[in-house]
C-alpha positions in Angstrom: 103.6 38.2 -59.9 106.4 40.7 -61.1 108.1 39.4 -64.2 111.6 39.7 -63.8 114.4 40.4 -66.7 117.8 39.9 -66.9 119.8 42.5 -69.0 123.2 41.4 -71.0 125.6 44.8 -71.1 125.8 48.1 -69.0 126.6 49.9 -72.4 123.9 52.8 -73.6 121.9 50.1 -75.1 121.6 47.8 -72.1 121.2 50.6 -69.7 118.6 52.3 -71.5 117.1 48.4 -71.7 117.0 48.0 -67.9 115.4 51.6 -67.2 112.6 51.3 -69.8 112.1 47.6 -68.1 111.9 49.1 -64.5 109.5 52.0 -65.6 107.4 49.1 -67.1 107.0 47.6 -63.9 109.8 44.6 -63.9 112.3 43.4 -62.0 115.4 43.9 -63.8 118.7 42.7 -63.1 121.7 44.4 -65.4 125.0 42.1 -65.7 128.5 43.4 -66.9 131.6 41.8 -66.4 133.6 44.9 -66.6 130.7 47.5 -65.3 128.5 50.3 -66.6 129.8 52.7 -69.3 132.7 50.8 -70.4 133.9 49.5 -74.2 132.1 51.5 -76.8 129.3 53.3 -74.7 132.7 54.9 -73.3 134.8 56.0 -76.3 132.7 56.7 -78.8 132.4 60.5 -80.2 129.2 61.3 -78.2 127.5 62.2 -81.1 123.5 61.7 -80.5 123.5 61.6 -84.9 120.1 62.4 -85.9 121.3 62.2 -89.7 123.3 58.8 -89.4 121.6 57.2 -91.2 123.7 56.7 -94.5 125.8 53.6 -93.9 129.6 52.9 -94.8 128.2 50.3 -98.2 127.3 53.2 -100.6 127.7 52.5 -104.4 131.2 52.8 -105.2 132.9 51.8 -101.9 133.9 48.2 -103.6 135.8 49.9 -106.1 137.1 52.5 -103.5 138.5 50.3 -100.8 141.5 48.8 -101.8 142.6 52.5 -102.9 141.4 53.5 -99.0 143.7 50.7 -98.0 147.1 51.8 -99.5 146.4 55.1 -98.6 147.6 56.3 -94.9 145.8 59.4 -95.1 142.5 57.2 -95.3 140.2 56.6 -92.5 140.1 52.9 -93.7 142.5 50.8 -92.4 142.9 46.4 -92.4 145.0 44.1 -90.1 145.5 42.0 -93.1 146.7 39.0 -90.7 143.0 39.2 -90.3 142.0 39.1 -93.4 141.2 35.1 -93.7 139.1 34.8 -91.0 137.0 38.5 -91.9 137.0 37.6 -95.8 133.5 35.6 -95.2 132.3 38.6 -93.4 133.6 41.4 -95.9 132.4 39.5 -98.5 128.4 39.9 -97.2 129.1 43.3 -96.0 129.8 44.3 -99.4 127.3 43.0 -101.3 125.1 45.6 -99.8 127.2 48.4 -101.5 125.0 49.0 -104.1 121.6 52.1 -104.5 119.2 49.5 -103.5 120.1 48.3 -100.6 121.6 51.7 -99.6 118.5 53.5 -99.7 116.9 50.5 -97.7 118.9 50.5 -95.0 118.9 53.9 -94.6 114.9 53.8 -94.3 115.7 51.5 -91.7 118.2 53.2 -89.9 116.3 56.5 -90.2 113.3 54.9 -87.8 115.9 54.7 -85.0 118.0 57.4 -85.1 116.1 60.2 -86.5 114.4 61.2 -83.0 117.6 60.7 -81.3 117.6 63.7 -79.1 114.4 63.5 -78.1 114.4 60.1 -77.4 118.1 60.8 -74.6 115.7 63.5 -73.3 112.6 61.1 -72.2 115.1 58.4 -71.3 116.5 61.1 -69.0 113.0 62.6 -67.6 113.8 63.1 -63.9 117.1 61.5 -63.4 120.4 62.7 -62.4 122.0 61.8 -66.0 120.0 64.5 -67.8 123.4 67.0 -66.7 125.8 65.2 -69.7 123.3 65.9 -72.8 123.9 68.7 -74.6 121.2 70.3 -78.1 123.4 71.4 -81.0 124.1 72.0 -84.7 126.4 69.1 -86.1 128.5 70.3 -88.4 130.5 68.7 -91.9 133.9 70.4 -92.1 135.3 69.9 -96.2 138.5 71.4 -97.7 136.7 72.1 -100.4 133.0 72.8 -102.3 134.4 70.3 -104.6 134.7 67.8 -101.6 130.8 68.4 -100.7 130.1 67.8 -104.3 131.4 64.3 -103.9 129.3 63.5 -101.0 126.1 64.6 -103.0 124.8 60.7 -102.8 125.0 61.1 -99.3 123.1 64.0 -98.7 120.6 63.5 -101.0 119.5 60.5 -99.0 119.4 62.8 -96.1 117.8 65.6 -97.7 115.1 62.8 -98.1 115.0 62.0 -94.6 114.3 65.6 -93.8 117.9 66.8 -93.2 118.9 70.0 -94.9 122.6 71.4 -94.4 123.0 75.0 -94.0 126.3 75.5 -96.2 129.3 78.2 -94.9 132.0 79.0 -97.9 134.9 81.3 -97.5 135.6 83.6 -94.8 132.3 83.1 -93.2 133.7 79.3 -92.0 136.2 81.1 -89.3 133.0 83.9 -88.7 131.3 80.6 -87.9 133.5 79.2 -85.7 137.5 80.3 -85.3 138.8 77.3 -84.8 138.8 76.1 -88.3 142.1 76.4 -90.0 142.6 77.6 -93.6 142.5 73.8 -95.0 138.7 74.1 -94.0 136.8 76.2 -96.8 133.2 75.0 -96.4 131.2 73.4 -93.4 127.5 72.1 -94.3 126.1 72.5 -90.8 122.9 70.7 -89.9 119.9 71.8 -86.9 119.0 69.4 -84.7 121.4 67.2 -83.0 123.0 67.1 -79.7 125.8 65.4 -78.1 126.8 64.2 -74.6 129.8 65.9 -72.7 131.3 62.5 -70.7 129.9 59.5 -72.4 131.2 56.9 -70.1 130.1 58.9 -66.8 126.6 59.5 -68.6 126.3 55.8 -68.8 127.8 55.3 -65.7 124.9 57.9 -64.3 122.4 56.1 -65.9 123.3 52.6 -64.7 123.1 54.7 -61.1 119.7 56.1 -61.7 118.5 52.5 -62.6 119.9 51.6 -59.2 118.3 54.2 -57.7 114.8 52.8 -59.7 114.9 49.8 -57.6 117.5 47.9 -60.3 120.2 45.5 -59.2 123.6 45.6 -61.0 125.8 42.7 -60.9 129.3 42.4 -62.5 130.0 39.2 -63.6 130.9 37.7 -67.1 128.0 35.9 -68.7 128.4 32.0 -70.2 125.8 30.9 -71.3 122.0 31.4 -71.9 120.3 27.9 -71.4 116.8 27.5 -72.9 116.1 24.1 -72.5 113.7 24.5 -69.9 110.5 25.1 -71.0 109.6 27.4 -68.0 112.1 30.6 -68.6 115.4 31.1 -70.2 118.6 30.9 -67.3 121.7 32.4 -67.3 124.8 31.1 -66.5 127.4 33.6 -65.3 130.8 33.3 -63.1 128.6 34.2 -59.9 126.5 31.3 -60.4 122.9 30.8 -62.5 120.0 33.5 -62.4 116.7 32.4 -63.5 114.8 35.4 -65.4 110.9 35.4 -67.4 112.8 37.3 -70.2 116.5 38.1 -71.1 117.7 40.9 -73.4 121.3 40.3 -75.1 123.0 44.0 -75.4 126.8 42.8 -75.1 127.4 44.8 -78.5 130.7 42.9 -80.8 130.4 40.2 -78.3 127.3 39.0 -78.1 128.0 36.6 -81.1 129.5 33.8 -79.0 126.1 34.1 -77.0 123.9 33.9 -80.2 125.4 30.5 -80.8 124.6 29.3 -78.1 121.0 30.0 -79.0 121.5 28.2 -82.4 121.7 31.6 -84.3 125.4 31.9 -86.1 125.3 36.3 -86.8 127.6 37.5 -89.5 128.6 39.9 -86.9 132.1 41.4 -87.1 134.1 44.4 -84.9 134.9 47.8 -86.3 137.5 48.9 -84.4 136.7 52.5 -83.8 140.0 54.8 -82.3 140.0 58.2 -80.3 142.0 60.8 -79.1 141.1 63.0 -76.0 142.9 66.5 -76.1 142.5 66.8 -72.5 141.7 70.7 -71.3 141.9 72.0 -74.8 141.4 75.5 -76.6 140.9 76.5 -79.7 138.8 73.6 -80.7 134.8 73.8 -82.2 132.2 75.0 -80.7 129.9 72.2 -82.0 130.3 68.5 -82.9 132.3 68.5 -85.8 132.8 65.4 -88.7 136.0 66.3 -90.3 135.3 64.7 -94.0 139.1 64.2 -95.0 139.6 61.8 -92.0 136.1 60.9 -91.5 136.1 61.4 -87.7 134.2 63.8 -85.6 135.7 66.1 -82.9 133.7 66.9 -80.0 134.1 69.2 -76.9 133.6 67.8 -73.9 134.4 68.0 -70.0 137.7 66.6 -69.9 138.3 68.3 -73.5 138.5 68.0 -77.2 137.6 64.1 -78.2 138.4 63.0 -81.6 136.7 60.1 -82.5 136.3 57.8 -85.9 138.1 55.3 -88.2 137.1 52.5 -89.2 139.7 49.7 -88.2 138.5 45.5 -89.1 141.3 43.4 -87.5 139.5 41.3 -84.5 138.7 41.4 -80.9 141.9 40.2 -79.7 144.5 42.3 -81.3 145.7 45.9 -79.7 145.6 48.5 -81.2 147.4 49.9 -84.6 149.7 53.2 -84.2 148.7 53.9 -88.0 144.9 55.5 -87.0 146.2 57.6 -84.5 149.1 59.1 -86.8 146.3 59.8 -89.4 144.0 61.4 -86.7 147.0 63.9 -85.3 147.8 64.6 -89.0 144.0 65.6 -89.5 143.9 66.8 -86.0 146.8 69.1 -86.8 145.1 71.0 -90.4 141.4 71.2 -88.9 142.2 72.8 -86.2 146.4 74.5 -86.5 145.5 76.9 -83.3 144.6 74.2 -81.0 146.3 73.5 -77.9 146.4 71.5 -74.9 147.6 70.0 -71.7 147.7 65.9 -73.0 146.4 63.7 -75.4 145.2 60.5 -74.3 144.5 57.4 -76.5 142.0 54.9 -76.7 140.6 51.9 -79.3 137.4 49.9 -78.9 135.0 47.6 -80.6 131.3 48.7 -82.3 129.6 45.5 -83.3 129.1 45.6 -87.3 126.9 43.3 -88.8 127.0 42.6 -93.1 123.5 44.7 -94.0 124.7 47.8 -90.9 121.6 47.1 -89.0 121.1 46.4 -85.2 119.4 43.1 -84.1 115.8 44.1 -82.1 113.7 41.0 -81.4 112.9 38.1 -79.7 114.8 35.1 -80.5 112.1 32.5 -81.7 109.9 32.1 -78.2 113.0 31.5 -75.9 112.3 34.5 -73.9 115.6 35.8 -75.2 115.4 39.4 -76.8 118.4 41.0 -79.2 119.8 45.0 -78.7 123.0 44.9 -80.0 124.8 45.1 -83.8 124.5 49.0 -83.8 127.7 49.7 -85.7 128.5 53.3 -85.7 124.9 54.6 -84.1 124.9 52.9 -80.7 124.6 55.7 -78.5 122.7 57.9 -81.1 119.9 54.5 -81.2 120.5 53.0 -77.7 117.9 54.5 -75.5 115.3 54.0 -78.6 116.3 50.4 -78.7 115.9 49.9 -74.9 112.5 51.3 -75.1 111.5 48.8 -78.2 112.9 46.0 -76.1 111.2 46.8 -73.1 108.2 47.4 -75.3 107.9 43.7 -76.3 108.9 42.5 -73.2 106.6 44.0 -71.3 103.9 43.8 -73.6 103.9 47.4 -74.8 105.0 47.0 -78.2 105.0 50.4 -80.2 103.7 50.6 -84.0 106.8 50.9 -85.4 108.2 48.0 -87.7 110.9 45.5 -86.6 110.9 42.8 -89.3 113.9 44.9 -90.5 115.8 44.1 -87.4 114.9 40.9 -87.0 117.2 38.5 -85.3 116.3 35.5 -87.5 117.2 37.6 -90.9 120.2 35.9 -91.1 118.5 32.3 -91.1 117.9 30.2 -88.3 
């Protein structure tokens, strides 16, 4: 008989999930309360980051922060009504900031996103969605040489991981690329990367091509995930209670209420990341660009320049901040003084963080129940790898690579 799985979130990870399920042979049912391509599979900076693999705890950063924090130029910003209920979180996360567990984690990390682009491509074989990816450089804009100096811990690690920059001083920046302003005096611009040009419709594509597979979407908040039963996990969802052989959980920052449920309690947290779309702009890069003063990366896309970064902890349930946005114009404004446009447009959203910056793939204990979610800033760079590992062990597949790193059950429980 045909197995048949139940997918949690129509972001990149969940998507990709329920297409590598279908092209294993199962019947896959994908569940979203608000639909395909929403939250962060919609505004992030459509960066597929082969080199991502550093994460925010280097060495240093627990001295750095509270300087970060009083600064408004920093890309670092608290809702210190928060703070209470994140100070258990923070305090794990930062334990991690330290060369051993850096250079661990980045191993880790490197395993999921380093074959990035190809990994969009083969997701993509044959369907409609392929149109939205895009191969380029991805470049590091600094104000300085002296500013690349002070990254060297970073890209060492990435020199190790097979990453080289290119580096562009002087007048040969605006030979590169025009756009850069005078502020910008050196760009360390690395091969092999891509982006997408609409993330949300890409996902939105993809969630059609799985329809067009012979998937069923269904949009509908999700519960609760019984697994009592001994026969199959169930889910419980505002349409009623769908019975599935296996279920993958790829809600992203809230899939922690879910966990729970399963007895699991994930020291997961949101970062609240912010963008700004410069809608049918000129003058801005050719190529996906990480500004390193503001520490967010400017992309050209179809509706026009998206800005995209920050790193906001305050919650699920609070709005958005004004402060991130000022910062990002300000930045905006000296990376790139000869831009112009027709409208800005504004946006904040949630990437699930959890205290060691690594996503959860696995099987919860044998419930049937299988993690893809927890991918902090590399979602869309690692989703359709994920969805292929997941669907791997589902459908008895399983590739050689090792997943005790991402192990649901690192946490305890």
């Amino acid at each position: 008989m045909t197995k048949h799985a139940i997918v949690i979130g129509a972001g990149i990870v969940g998507v990709s999930s329920a297409i590598w399920l279908r092209r294993f042979g199962l019947d896959v049912t994908l569940i979203d309360r608000d639909g395909p391509g929403q939250a962060a599979s919609f505004g992030n900076a459509g960066l597929l980051a082969a080199c991502a693999m550093v994460p925010v705890t280097t060495p240093g950063l627990i001295t750095k922060a509270p300087k970060m924090l009083l600064d408004p130029d920093s890309p670092l910003f608290l809702r210190w009504s928060y703070l209470p209920k994140l100070a258990p979180w923070l305090f794990r996360y930062l334990k991690h900031a330290n060369d051993r567990d850096t250079r661990r984690i980045a191993a880790d990390l490197t395993d999921i996103t380093v074959d990035t682009v190809d990994q969009h491509y083969t997701l993509t074989e044959g369907l409609e969605a392929r149109q939205y990816l895009r191969k380029s450089d991805y470049v590091f804009a600094y104000e300085a040489r002296a500013e690349f100096e002070k990254d060297r811990y970073s890209w060492e690690l990435r020199r190790e991981h097979g990453f080289v920059p290119t580096l562009i001083e002087g007048p040969e920046v605006q030979e590169f690329d025009p756009c850069f302003g005078p502020k910008i005096k050196c760009l360390a611009v690395v091969k092999d990367h891509g982006f997408v040009t609409d993330p949300g419709s890409y996902v939105a594509a993809l969630a059609r091509d799985f329809e067009a597979m012979g998937g069923r979407i269904l949009q509908a908040s999700v519960e609760d995930i019984d697994t009592q039963v001994q026969q199959a996990p169930r889910v419980v969802t505002s349409n009623g209670v769908l019975e599935a052989d296996s279920v993958v959980l790829a809600s992203g920052a809230w899939s922690k209420s879910l966990m729970k449920r399963l007895g699991l309690n994930i020291p997961l947290e949101t970062e609240r990341g912010y963008h700004i779309v410069m809608r049918n702009a000129a003058g801005g890069p050719k190529a996906p660009s990480m500004i390193s003063s503001g520490k967010f990366v400017a992309t050209p896309m179809q509706m026009g320049l998206r800005c995209a970064g920050i790193v906001e902890l305050g919650g699920l349930v609070a709005g958005p901040s004004e402060a991130p946005f000022a910062m990002l114009r300000r930045k905006i404004a000296d990376a790139f003084p000869n831009l112009a446009f027709d409208r800005e447009e504004t946006w904040m959203g949630h990437r699930p963080a959890t205290t060691d910056s690594l996503p959860l793939i696995g099987q919860v204990r044998q419930t049937g129940v299988y993690t893809a979610f927890g991918h902090q800033h590399v979602g869309l760079t690692a989703g359709p790898k994920t969805g292929r590992l997941v669907a791997g062990l589902i459908a008895d597949q399983p590739s050689n690579q090792n997943l005790m790193p991402f192990s649901p059950h690192r946490f305890g429980g």
